[in-house]
C-alpha positions in Angstrom: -11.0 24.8 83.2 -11.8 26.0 80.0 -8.0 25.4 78.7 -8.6 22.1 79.8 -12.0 21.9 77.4 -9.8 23.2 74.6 -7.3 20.7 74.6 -9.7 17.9 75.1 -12.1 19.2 71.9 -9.1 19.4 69.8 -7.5 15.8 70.7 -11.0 14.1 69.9 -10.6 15.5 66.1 -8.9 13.2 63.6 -6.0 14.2 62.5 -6.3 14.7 58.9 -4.6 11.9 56.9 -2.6 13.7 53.6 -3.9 12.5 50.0 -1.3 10.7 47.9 -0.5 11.9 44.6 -2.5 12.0 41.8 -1.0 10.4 38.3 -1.5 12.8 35.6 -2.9 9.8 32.9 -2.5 10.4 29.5 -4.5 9.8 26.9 -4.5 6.9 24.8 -4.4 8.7 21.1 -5.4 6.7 18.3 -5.4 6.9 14.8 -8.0 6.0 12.2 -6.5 2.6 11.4 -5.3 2.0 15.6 -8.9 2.4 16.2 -9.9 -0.1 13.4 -7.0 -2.6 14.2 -8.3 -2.0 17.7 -12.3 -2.8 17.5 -10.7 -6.1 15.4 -9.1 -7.3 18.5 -11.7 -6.0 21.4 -15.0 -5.6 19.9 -17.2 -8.1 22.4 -19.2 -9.2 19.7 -16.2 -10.4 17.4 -14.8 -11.8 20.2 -17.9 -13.9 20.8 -18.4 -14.4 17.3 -14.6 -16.1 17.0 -15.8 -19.6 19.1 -18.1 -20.4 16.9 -15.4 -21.4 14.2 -14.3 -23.9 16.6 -17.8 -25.1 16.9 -17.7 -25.8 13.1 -14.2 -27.1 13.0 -15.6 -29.6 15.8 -18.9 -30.7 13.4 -15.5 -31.0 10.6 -14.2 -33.3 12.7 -16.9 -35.4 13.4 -17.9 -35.4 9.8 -14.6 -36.5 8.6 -14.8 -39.7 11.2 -16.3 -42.4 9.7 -17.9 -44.6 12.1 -16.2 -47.4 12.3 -17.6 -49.1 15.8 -18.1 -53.0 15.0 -20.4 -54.3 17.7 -20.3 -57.7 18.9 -23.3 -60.2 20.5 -22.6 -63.1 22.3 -25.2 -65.8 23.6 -24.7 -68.5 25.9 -26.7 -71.1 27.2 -25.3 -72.4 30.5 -28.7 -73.7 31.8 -29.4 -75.9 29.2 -31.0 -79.0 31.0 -31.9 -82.5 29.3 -33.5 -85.7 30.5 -30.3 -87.7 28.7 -27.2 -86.6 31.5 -25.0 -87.5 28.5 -26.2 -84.5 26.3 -25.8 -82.7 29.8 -22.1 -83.0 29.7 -21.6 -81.9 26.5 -20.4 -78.3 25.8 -22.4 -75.3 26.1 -24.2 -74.1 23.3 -23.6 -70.4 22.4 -22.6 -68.4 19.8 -20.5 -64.9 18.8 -21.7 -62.8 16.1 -19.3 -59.4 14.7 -21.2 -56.7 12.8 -20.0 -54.2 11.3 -22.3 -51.4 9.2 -21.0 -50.2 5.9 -22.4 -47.1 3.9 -22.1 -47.9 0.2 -23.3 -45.0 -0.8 -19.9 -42.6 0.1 -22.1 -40.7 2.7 -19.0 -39.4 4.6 -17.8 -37.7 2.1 -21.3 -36.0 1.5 -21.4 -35.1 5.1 -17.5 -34.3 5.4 -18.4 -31.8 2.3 -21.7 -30.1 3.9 -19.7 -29.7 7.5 -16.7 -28.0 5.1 -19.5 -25.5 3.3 -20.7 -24.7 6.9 -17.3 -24.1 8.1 -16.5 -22.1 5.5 -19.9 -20.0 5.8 -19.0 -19.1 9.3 -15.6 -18.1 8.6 -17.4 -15.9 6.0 -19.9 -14.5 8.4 -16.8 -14.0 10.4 -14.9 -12.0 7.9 -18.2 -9.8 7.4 -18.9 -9.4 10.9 -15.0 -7.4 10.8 -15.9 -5.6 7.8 -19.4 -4.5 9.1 -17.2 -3.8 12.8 -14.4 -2.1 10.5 -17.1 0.4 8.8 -19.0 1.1 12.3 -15.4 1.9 13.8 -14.3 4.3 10.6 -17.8 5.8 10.9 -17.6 6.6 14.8 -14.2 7.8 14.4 -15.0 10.3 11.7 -18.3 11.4 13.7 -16.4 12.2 16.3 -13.4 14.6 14.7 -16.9 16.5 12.9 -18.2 16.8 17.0 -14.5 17.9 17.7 -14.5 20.4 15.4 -17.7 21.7 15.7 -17.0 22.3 19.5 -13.7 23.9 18.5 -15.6 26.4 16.1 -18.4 26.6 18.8 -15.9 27.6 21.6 -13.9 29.8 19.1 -16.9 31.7 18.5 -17.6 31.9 22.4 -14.3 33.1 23.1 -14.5 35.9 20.4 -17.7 36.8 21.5 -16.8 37.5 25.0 -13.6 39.4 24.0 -16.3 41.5 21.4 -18.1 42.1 24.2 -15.7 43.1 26.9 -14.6 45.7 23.8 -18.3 47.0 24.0 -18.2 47.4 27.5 -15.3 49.7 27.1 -16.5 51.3 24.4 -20.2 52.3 26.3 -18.5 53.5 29.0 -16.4 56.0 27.0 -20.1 56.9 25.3 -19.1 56.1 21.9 -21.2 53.1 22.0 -25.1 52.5 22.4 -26.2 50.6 25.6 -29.0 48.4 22.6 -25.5 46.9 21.3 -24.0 45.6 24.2 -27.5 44.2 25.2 -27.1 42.5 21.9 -24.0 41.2 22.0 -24.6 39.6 25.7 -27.5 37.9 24.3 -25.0 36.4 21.5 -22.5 35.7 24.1 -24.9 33.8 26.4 -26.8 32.1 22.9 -22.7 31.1 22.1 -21.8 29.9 25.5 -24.5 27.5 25.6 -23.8 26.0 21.7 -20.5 25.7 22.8 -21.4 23.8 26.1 -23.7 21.3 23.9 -21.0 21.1 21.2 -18.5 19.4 23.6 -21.6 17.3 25.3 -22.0 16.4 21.5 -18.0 15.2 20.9 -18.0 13.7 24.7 -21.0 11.8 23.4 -19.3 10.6 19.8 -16.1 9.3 22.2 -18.2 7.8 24.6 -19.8 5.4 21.1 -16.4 5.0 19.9 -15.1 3.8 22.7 -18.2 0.8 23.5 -17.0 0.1 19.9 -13.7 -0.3 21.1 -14.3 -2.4 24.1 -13.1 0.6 26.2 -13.5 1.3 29.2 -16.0 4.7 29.6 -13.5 6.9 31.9 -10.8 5.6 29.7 -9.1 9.1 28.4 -8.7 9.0 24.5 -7.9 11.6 21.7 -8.3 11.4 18.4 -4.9 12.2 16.3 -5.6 14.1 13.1 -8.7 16.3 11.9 -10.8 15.8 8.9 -9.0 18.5 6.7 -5.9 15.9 6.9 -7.1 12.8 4.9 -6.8 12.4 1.0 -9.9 11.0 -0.5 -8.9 8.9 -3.4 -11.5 8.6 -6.5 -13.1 5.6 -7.6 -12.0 5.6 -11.2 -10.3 3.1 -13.4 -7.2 5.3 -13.5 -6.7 5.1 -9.4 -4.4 1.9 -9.0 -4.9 2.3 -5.0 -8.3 0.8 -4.9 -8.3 -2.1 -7.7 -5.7 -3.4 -6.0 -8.2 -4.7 -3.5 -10.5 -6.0 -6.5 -10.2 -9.7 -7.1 -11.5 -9.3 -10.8 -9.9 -7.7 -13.7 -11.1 -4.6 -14.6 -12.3 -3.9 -18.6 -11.7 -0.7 -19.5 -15.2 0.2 -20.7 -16.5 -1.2 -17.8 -19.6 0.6 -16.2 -20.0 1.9 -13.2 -23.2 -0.7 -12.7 -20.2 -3.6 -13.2 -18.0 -1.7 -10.8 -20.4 -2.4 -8.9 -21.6 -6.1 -8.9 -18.2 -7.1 -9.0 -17.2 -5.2 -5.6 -20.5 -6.7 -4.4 -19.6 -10.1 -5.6 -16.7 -9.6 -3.3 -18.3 -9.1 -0.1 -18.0 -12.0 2.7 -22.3 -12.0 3.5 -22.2 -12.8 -0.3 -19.8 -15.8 0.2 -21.1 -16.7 3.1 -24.5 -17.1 1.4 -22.8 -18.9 -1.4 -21.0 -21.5 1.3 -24.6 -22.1 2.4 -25.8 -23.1 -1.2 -22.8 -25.5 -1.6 -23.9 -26.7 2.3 -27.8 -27.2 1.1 -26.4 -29.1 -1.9 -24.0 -31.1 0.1 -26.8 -32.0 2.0 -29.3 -32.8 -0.6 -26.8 -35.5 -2.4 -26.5 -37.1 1.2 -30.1 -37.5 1.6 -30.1 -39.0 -2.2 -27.4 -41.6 -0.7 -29.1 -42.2 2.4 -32.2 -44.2 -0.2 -29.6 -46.8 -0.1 -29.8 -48.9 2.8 -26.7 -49.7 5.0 -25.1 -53.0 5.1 -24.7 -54.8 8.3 -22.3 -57.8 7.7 -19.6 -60.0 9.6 -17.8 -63.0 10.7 -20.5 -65.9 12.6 -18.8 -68.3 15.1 -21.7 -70.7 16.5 -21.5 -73.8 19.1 -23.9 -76.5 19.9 -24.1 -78.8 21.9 -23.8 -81.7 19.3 -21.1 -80.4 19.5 -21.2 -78.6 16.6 -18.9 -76.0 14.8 -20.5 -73.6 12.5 -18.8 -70.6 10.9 -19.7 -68.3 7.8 -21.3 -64.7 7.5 -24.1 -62.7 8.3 -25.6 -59.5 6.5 -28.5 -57.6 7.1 -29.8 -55.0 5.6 -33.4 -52.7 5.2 -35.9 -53.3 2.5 -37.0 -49.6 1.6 -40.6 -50.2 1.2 -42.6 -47.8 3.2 -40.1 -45.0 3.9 -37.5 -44.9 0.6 -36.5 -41.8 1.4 -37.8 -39.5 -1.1 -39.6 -37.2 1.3 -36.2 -36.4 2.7 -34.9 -35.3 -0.7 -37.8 -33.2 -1.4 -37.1 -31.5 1.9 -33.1 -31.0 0.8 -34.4 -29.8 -2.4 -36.5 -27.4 -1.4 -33.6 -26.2 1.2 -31.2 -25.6 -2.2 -33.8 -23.6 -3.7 -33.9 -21.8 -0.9 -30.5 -20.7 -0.2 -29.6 -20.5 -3.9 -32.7 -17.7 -4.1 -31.0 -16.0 -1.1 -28.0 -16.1 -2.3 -29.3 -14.4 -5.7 -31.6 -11.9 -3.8 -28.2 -10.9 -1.4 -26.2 -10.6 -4.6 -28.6 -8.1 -5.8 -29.2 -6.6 -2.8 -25.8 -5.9 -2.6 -25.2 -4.6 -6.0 -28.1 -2.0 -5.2 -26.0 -1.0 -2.0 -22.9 -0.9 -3.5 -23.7 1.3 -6.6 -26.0 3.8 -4.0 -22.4 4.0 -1.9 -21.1 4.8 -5.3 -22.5 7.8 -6.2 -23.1 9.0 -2.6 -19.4 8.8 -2.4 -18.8 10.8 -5.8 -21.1 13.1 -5.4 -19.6 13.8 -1.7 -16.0 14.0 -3.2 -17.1 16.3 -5.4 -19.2 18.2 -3.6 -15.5 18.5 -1.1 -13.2 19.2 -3.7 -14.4 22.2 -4.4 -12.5 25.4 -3.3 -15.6 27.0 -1.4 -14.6 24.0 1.5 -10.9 24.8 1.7 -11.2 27.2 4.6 -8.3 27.7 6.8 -8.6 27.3 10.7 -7.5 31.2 11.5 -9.3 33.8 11.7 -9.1 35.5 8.2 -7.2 38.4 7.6 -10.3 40.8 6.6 -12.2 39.3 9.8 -9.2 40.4 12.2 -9.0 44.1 10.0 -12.3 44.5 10.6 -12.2 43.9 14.5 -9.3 46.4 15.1 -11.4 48.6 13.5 -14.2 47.9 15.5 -11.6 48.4 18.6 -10.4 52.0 17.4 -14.3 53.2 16.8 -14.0 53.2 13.0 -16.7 50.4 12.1 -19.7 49.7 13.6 -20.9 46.7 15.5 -23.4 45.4 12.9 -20.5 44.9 10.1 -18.4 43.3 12.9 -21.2 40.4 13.7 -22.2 40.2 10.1 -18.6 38.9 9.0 -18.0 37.1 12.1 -21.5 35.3 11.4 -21.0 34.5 7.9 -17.2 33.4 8.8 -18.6 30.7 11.3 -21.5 29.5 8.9 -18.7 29.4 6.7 -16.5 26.9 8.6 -19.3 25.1 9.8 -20.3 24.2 6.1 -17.2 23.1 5.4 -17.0 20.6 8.3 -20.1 19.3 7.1 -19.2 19.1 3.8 -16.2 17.0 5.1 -18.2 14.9 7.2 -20.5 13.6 4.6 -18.0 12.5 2.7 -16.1 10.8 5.9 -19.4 9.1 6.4 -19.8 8.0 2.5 -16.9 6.2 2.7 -17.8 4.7 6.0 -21.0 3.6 4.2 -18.5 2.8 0.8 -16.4 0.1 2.7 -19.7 -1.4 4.3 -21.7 -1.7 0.9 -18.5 -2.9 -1.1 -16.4 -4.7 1.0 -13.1 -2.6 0.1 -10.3 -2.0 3.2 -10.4 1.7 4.3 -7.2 1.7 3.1 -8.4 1.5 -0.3 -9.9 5.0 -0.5 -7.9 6.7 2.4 -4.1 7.9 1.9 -2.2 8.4 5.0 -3.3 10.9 7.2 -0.5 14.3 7.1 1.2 14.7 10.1 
């Protein structure tokens, strides 16, 4: 019956099973100095990077342990076998001999101080590794409030551009408006639609960087607290006590701004680390000096014959450096000194280079933001919003109306730039010196 069909096609179908709940998940938001504090702790490469001190610790270790291992050699002749059976039942010859080495020349404490300047050179590369992570984390960070605001402006100028145009619309169908300006304007509205679409693939792109910085998860959801209008950028002059706190040398007052910078790049950890490798080569070349003299072997000497015998008293031995004294060794270590102590010298200047080129990219950004063409509001001006009820009641035309909404929006976009390359100097600043971002950044406002 066809009933009978009915029933039986609808009690094959599954019953449809409901779909629990989804949790709303919010955002992790994150500071400037979270994010920094965070990349610190989750970075993988600083994680990695942290097991190596161990390593060096271990080699410390080792280094310190002097080796102390006395060996023993015992010889005995059980099978000794003589025509006389009188000599055969006397005691069996053999001997015990106890060596010990001894370095006279204190190489432990030449090796205990090379494994020190290596530990401490990792430690340093360490402490560089954060500050380089530190830098790359303020830099992201910053790149990615410039995308947010530049997709805020781009979708700002999207909205106002469909609102313009519905206005048109209106206006062309009441005939006080030419059908040439709303084609215009549609074309603006599609061109604005499709900056704004590929400004927020732009900021979901800076998050999605900030976030492999962070060790984060991609589909983790994350927001930025703050914008870049909300930081104080702090000068670096003599007179600003919030940076030299962070120098480790006493600042002159007629000091330059080329000694502003060697010292800051005196400072950095690559520089120490470089010098820990100097003090490592040297520590090295005074143990290959002490290694020219030969170790002694000497101990206690217990013998037995079959006489019998007793004999006790000493034994030493010791090389005769005739062929191999040791000297192409120390030519070797030698050579490695130069070496590092060149590096070192070549990093040091390296670095001053960087750090006064951070310098005056940073002035001439801070300057560049301080001046009052930058400090432009987030609202819609006042004249801008006068003009566009005008434009509403018929009493301007469309051209003023896109002219001041244009040069508005160039306007704002200018200054985010503006702000974003001097975020990014001072990204670049606490690379090339070494400084804390805390040293030029006050507190964002709430």
């Amino acid at each position: 019956m066809p009933g009978e069909h009915a029933l039986a096609g609808r009690a094959t179908q599954p019953e449809a099973i409901p779909s629990p709940p989804q949790e709303l998940i919010q955002p992790l938001t994150l500071s400037l100095f979270d994010a920094v504090e965070m990349a610190l702790e989750q970075n993988p490469d600083l994680i990695a990077l942290r097991t190596a001190e161990g390593a060096s610790e271990g080699m410390l270790d080792v280094a310190q342990t002097y080796p102390f291992n006395p060996w023993v050699q015992i010889q005995v002749t059980p099978g000794q076998k003589s025509a006389d059976p009188m000599i055969n039942d006397k005691p069996v010859n053999h001997y015990v001999l106890l060596m010990q080495q001894l370095q006279l020349a204190h190489q432990r404490q030449h090796r205990t101080d090379a494994a020190a300047a290596t530990l401490n050179s990792v430690r340093w590369n360490f402490v560089q590794a954060k500050l380089a992570s530190a830098a790359q984390t303020q830099r992201l960070y910053f790149t990615a409030l410039y995308q947010r605001g530049i997709a805020e402006l781009a979708r700002a100028n999207a909205d106002l551009n469909t609102q313009l145009l519905s206005i048109s619309r209106k206006q062309f169908e009441a005939g006080t408006l030419a059908g040439a300006d709303v084609a215009i304007l549609k074309l603006d509205n599609a061109s604005a639609r499709r900056q704004a679409a590929l400004a927020e693939a732009n900021y979901q792109t800076a998050l999605l960087d900030l976030k492999r910085q962070l060790g984060m998860p991609a589909g983790t959801p994350l927001a930025l607290s703050g914008r870049l209008t909300d930081w104080k950028w702090q000068a670096i002059t003599s007179e600003t006590p919030l940076w030299s706190q962070f120098l480790c040398v006493e600042m002159p007052v007629t000091a330059d701004r080329m000694w502003l910078a060697r010292s800051l790049a005196s400072g950095r950890p690559d520089v120490w680390a470089a010098n820990a490798d100097v003090d490592a080569a040297r520590a090295n070349l005074e143990l290959a000096r002490a290694n020219r003299v030969p170790d002694l072997q000497i101990g206690p000497y217990y013998q037995r014959n079959n006489d019998p015998v007793l004999f006790w008293g000493f034994r030493a031995q010791m090389d005769i450096p005739v062929l191999n004294t040791g000297m192409p060794m120390v030519r070797q270590r030698l050579a490695e000194l130069t070496q590092r102590s060149t590096i070192w010298e070549q990093l040091l200047n390296r670095a001053t280079l960087e750090a006064s080129a951070a310098l005056d990219r940073y002035d001439r950004a801070l300057a560049l933001a301080s001046d009052t063409e930058t400090a432009i509001g987030e609202d819609v001006p006042a004249e801008l919003q006068k003009l566009e009820e005008q434009f509403r009641a018929g009493e301007v035309d469309l051209v003023r109306v896109v002219t001041a909404r244009t040069s508005y929006f160039q306007a704002r976009r200018a200054a985010l730039d503006t702000l974003n390359e001097l975020a990014q100097a001072s990204a670049n600043l606490v690379g090339a010196t070494g400084l804390p971002p805390e040293a030029i950044l006050a507190a964002a406002t709430p």
